[in-house]
N, C-alpha and C positions, 0 to 999 in steps of 0.2 A: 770918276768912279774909283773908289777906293781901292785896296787890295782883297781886304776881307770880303768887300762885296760882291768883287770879279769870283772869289773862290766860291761864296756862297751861293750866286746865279750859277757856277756851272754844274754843282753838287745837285740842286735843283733840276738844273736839266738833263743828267745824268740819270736821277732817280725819276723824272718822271720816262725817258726814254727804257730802263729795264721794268715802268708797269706797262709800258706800250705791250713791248717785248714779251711779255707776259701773259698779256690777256690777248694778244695773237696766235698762243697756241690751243684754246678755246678752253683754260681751265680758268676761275671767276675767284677773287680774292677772298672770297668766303668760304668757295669750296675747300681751300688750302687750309683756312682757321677749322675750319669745323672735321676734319680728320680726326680719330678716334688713334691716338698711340696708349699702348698697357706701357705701363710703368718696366722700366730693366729689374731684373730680379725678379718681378712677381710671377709664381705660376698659378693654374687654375685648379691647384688645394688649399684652398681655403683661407688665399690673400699672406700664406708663407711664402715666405723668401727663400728664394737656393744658395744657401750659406756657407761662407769659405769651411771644408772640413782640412784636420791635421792631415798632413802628407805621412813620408815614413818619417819616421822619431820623433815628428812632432805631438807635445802633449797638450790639454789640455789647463789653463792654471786661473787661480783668485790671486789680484793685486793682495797683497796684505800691507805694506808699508812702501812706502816712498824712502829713499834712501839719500837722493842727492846725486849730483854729478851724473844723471840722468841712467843712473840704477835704483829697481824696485826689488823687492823682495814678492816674491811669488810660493803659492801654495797649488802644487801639479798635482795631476788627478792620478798621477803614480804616487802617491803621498808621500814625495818628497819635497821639502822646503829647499828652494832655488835663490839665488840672486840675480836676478835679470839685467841683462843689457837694454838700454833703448835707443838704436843705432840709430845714425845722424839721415839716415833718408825719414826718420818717422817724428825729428825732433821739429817741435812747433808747425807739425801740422796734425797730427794725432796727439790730442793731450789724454794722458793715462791717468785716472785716480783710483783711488782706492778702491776695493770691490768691484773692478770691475775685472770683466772676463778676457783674457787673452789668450794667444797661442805660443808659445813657447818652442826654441826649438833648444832643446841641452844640449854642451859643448859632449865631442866627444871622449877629451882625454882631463874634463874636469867635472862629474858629472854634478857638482852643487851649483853651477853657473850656468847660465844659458842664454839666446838672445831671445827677445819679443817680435817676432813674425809678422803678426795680426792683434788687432782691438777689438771686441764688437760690440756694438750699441747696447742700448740695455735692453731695446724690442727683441733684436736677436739673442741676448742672451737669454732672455724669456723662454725664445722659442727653441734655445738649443735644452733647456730645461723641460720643455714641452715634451719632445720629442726624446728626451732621455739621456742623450747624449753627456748631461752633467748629471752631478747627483744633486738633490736637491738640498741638504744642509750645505753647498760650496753658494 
């Protein structure tokens, strides 16, 4: 018997010894599938989402341009135009384009600079438009 084979029969009897295991505590592999989970985020008004709001100083802002060397230009809903930072925890795993909605937090001792906090989807920026929270020309 091979090696792969030895691994494979024990994987085998491994998995069928934790369904034993399983259906000896008297709950049935269907009842498990068929469990009802709500979705994280969603509450019961009307299938919105509980969405990240700014803390203290954080604003509001519209990407306006891409800049390069992973700074945007931002338009905050204090209507000032920012140059944004996009710090290395959010780099290649949040991709930022153009118009879309973020959260900003300005430096303290440079206030046309700032870094990028948060992204959100374009559902949620919908719904922070909903809810008023933008205005609606941004």
């Amino acid at each position: 018997m091979s090696r792969f084979s030895r691994i494979l029969l024990h994987i085998v009897l491994r998995a069928r010894d934790c369904v034993d295991d399983f259906q000896s505590t008297g709950l049935s592999l269907l009842k498990v599938k068929t469990i009802a989970v709500e979705p994280t985020g969603m509450s019961d008004n009307g299938g919105n989402k509980s969405l990240r709001m700014p803390d203290e100083g954080e604003v509001f802002a519209v990407v306006t341009d891409m800049l390069g060397a992973n700074r945007v230009k931002v338009r905050c809903m204090d209507g000032t135009e920012r140059t944004a930072r996009i710090p290395g925890r959010m780099q290649k795993r949040v991709w930022i384009r153009e118009d879309d909605i973020v959260l900003v937090d300005p430096w303290d001792w440079q206030d046309e600079k700032a870094d990028v906090v948060w992204r959100y989807e374009k559902q949620d920026a919908d719904q922070l438009r909903r809810e008023g929270h933008i205005q609606e020309n941004v």
